[in-house]
C-alpha positions in Angstrom: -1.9 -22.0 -2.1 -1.2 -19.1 0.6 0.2 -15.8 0.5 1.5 -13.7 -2.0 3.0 -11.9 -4.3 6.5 -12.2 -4.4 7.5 -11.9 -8.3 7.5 -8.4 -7.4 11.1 -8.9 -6.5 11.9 -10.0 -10.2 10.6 -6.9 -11.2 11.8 -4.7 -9.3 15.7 -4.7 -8.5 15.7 -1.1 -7.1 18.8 0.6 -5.3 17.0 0.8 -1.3 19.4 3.3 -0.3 22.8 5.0 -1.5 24.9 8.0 -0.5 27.5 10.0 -0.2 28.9 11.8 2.5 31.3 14.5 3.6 32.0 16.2 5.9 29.5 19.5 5.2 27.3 17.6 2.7 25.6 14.4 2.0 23.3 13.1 -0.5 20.6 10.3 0.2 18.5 8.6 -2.3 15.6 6.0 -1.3 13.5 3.8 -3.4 10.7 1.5 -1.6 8.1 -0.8 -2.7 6.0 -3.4 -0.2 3.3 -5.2 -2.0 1.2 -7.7 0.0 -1.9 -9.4 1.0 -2.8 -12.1 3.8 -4.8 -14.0 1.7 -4.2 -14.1 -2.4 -1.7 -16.7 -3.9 1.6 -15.4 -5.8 0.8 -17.9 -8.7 -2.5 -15.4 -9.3 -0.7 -12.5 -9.4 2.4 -14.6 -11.6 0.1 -15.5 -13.9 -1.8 -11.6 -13.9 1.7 -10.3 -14.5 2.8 -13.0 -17.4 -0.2 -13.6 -19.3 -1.0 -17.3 -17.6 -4.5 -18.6 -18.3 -6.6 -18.7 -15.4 -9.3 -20.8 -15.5 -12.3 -21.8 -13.6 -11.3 -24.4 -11.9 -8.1 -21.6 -11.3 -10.5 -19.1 -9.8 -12.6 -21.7 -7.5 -9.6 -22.7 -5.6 -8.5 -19.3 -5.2 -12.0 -18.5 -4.0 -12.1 -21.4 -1.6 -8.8 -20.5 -0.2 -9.7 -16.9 1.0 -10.5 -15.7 4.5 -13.8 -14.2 5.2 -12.3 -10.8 5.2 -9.1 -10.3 3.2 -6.2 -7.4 2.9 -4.3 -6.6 -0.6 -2.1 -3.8 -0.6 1.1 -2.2 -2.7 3.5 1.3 -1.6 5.6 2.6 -3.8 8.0 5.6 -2.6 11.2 7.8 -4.3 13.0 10.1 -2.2 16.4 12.2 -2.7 17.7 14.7 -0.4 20.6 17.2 -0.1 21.7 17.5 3.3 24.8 20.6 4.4 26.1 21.7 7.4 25.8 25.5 8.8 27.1 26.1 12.3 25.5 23.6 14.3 22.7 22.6 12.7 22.4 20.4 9.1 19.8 21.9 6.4 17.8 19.7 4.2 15.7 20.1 1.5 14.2 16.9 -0.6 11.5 15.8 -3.1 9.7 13.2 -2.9 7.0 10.5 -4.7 4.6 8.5 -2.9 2.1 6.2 -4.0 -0.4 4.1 -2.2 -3.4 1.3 -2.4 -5.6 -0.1 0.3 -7.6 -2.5 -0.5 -10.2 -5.2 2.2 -12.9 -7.2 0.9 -14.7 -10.3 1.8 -14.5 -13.5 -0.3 -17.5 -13.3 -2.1 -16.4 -10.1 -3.7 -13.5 -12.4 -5.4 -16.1 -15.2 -6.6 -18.5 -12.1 -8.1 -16.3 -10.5 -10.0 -14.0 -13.0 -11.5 -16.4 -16.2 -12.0 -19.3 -14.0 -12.1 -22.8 -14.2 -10.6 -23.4 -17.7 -12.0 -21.5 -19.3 -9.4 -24.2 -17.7 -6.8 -27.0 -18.8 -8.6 -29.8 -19.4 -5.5 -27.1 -17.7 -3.5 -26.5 -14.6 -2.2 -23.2 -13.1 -2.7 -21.7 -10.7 0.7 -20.5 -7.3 -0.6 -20.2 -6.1 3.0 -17.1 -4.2 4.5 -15.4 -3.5 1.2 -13.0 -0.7 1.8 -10.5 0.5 -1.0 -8.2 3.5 -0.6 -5.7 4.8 -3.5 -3.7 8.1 -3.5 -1.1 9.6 -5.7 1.3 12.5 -4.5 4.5 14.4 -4.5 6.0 16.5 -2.4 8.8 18.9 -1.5 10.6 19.6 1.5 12.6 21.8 3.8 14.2 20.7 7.2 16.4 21.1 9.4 18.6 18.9 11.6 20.4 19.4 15.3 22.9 17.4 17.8 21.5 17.7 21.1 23.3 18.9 23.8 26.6 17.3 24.8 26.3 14.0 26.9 23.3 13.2 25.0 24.5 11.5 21.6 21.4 12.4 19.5 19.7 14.2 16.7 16.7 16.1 16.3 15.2 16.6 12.8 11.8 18.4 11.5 10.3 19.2 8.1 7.7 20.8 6.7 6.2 20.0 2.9 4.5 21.1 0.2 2.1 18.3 -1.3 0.9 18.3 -4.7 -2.0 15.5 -5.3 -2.0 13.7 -8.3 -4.9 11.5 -8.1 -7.2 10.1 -5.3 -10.1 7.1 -5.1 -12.0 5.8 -2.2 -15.0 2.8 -2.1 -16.9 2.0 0.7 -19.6 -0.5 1.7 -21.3 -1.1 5.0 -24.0 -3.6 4.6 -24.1 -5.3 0.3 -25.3 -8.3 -1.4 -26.5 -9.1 -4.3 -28.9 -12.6 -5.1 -29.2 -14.3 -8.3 -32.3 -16.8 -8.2 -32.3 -20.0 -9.6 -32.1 -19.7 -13.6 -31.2 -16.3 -13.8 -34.8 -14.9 -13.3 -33.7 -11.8 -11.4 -30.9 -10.4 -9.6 -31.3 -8.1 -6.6 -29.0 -5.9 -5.2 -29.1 -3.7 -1.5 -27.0 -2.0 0.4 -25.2 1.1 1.1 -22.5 2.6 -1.0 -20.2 5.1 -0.9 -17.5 6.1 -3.5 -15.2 9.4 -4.1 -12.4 10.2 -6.1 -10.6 13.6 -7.6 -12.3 15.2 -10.6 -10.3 15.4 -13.8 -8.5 18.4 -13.7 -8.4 19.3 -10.0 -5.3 18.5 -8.4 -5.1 18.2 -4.6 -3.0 20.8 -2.5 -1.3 20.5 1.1 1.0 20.2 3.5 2.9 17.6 5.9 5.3 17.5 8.6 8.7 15.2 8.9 9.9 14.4 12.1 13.1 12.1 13.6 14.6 11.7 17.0 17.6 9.6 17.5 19.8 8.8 20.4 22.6 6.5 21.2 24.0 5.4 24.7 26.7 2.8 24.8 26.2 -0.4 22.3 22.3 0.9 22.1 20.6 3.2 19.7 16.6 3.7 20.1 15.2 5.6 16.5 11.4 6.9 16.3 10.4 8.7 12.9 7.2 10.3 11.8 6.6 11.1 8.4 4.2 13.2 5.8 1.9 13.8 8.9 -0.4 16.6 7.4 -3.0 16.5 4.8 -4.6 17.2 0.9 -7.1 18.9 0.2 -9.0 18.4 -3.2 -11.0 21.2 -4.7 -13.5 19.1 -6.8 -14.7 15.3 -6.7 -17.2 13.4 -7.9 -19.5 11.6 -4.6 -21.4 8.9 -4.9 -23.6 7.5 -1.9 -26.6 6.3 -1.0 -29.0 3.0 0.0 -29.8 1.0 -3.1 -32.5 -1.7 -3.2 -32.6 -2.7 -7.1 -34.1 -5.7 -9.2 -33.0 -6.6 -12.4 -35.7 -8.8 -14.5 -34.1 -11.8 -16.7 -35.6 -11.9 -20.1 -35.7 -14.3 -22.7 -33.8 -13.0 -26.1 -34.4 -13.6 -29.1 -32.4 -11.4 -31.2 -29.8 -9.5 -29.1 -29.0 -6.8 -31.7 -32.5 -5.6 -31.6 -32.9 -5.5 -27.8 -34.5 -2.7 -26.0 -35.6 -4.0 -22.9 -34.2 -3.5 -19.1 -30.3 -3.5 -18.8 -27.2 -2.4 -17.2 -25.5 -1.7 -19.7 -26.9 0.8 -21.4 -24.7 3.8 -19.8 -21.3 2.3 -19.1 -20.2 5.4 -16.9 -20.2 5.7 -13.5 -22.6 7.9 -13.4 -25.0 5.1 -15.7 -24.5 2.7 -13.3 -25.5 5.4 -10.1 -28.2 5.9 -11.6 -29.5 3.2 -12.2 -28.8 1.9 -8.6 -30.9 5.1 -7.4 -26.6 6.3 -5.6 -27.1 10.0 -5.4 -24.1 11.8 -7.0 -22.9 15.3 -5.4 -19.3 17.4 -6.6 -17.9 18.2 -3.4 -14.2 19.7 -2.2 -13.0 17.2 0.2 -10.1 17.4 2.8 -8.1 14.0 3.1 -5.8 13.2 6.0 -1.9 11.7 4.5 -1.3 7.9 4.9 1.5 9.1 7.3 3.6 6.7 8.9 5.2 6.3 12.2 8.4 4.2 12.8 10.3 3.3 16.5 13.6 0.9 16.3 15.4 0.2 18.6 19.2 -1.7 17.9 21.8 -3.4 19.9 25.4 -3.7 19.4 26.9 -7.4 20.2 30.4 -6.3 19.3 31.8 -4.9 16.0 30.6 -8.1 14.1 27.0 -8.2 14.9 23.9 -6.1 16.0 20.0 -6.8 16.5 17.0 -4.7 16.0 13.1 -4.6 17.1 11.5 -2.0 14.9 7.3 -1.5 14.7 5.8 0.3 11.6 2.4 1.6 11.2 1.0 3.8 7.9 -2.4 4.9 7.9 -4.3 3.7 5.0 -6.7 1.3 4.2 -6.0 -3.0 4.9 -2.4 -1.6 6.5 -2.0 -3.7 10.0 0.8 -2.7 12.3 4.3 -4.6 11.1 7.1 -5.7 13.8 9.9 -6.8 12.8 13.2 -8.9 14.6 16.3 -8.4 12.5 20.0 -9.2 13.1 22.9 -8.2 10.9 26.5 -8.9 10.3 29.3 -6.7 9.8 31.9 -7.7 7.4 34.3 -5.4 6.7 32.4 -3.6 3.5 30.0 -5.6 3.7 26.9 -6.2 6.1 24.4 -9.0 6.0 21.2 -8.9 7.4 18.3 -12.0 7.9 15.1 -11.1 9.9 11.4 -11.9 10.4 8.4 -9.3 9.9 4.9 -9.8 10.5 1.9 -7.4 9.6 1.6 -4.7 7.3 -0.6 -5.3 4.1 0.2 -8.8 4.8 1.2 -11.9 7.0 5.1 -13.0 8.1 7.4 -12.3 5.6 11.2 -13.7 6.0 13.9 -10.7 5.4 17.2 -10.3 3.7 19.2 -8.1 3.2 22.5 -6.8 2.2 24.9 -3.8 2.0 28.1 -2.4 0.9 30.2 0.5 1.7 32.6 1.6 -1.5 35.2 4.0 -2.1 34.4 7.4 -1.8 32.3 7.2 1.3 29.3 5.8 -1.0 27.3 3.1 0.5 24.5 1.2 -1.0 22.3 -1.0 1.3 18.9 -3.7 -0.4 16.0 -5.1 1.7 13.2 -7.4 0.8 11.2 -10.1 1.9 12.2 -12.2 -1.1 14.1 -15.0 1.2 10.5 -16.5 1.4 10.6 -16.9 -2.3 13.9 -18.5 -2.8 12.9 -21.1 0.0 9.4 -21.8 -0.6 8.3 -19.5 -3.5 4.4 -21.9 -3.5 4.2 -20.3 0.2 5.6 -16.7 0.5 3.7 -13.9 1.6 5.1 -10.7 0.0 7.7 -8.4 -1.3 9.7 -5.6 -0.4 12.3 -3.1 -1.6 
């Protein structure tokens, strides 16, 4: 039982990359989706996904397989440009979709919420150093693109964006528990909480810049990339945050549809459950930085049959590690093959394939993932991506 989340794949067949070029126009279109975590199994999220029964005895052993502190997170991106030449220079304008979650917490978060606070009866369960992060946006772009000078085989690309939020959550807790004593005679709960996200009708506005530098020499090509650098700002959202130091008192029931002692479940609402925890609640505009992301590769040409690449990837948000990754691909006429190993990102090592094709009409079409480590040991793999 390790890591995770490879039926992703099954799901998700999308097109990674295809275009068409010309010689004063091309078009590119980009879909991308990395889901992963260092810690939860792929049969959880199989049977999440399918409708599986998961059990008790299930949820223990997922429980008792965690790390202390775990990482689960998903991106999902859609891009299309149109790119024509001017002179010298290439223009570009594109749209884009983004969509992001972030998501550490410690093991006993798992065991609380899915088997309940039975399991910690005498116990107390650590709700510390849960972070979660999840942001929605679109955006649209204008560029442009430049060969350096002569003797210098590179390119030089910036944009600027528009960015329209679409939706935006944060949680955070520094120091949580919560004990249940021995035959449910009271629950107590401390720590401090905060939590934010984007008030219904109050879409977030900004702006982000693009940038690319490539340059060649010989059989070696280095690439660095920065993208959606910038950030959203978000008129109205509901805050909530505070220390809370709350005891609940078990009682004894007799009839449970004439009940009108101490609950929590009186108010459902966010707000209810603030409340009742004593979490003060402001409305506040708030000023988010972008989950940008910054890319350097650098590739090698063997001959015309083979190259190798060392690329490092970093996006800022939430349970996101640095990923490296060692690749090396095969030219075959049309086609190119590639097989590589990856480690970080919302996850552990991942193996990668991947595999492109070159038709008529100067159209390519290239795919990516990190399925390879389901087709080889689906019980073990650690992820997917598109």
């Amino acid at each position: 039982m390790k890591n995770s989340f490879c039926v992703f794949f099954v799901l998700l067949p999308l097109l990674s990359l295809a275009q068409v070029d010309t010689s004063k126009a091309s078009i590119t279109l980009n879909s991308n989706f990395d889901g992963n975590s260092n810690s939860l199994p792929n049969t959880m999220l199989a049977k999440w996904l399918w409708g599986g029964y998961m059990g008790k005895d299930f949820l223990t052993e997922v429980r008792d397989n965690l790390k202390t502190q775990n990482r689960f997170g998903f991106e999902f991106k859609n891009e299309a440009a149109l790119k024509w030449k001017s002179g010298s220079k290439h223009w570009v304008v594109g749209l884009g979709y983004r969509e992001l979650l972030g998501f550490d917490f410690p093991k006993d978060m798992f065991g609380f919420v899915f088997l309940g606070n039975a399991a910690y009866e005498g116990k107390t369960a650590n709700l510390s150093k849960i972070q979660f992060e999840y942001l929605q946006y679109s955006k649209a772009s204008f560029g442009i693109e430049k060969a350096l000078k002569k003797g210098r085989n590179g390119v030089l690309y910036g944009a600027i964006s528009v960015l329209h939020g679409f939706n935006y959550q944060s949680i955070k807790t520094n120091e949580a528990s919560i004990y249940t004593s021995p035959n449910g005679e009271f629950v107590q709960s401390e720590g401090n909480l905060a939590l934010r996200y984007r008030q219904p009708g109050y879409d977030g506005w900004g702006s982000a810049v693009d940038m690319h530098y490539r340059i060649e020499h010989g059989k070696h090509r280095v690439f660095f990339s920065m993208q959606d650098f910038g950030f959203l700002y978000w008129a109205s959202t509901a805050r909530f945050e505070g220390n809370s130091n709350y005891t609940l008192r078990g009682e004894e029931i007799q009839d449970i549809s004439n009940y009108n002692g101490d609950s929590l479940f009186v108010d459902y609402s966010t707000r209810g459950f603030a409340k009742r925890f004593g979490i003060q609640e402001s409305t506040v505009s708030y000023t988010s930085l972008t989950p940008f992301s910054l890319k350097l590769k650098y590739e090698y040409s063997w001959s015309g049959k083979y190259k190798s690449t060392i690329e490092s990837y970093y996006t800022h948000v939430v349970s996101f590690v640095p990923r490296s990754a060692l690749k090396t691909t095969k030219l075959m006429g049309k086609w190119e093959v590639m097989l590589g190993l990856a480690h970080g990102g919302f996850g552990r090592e991942n193996l990668l394939f991947g595999i492109g094709k070159s038709f008529a009409k100067k159209w390519q079409a290239n795919v990516e993932g990190y399925f390879l480590g389901m087709a080889t040991r689906p019980a073990h793999s650690h992820g997917i991506g598109l």
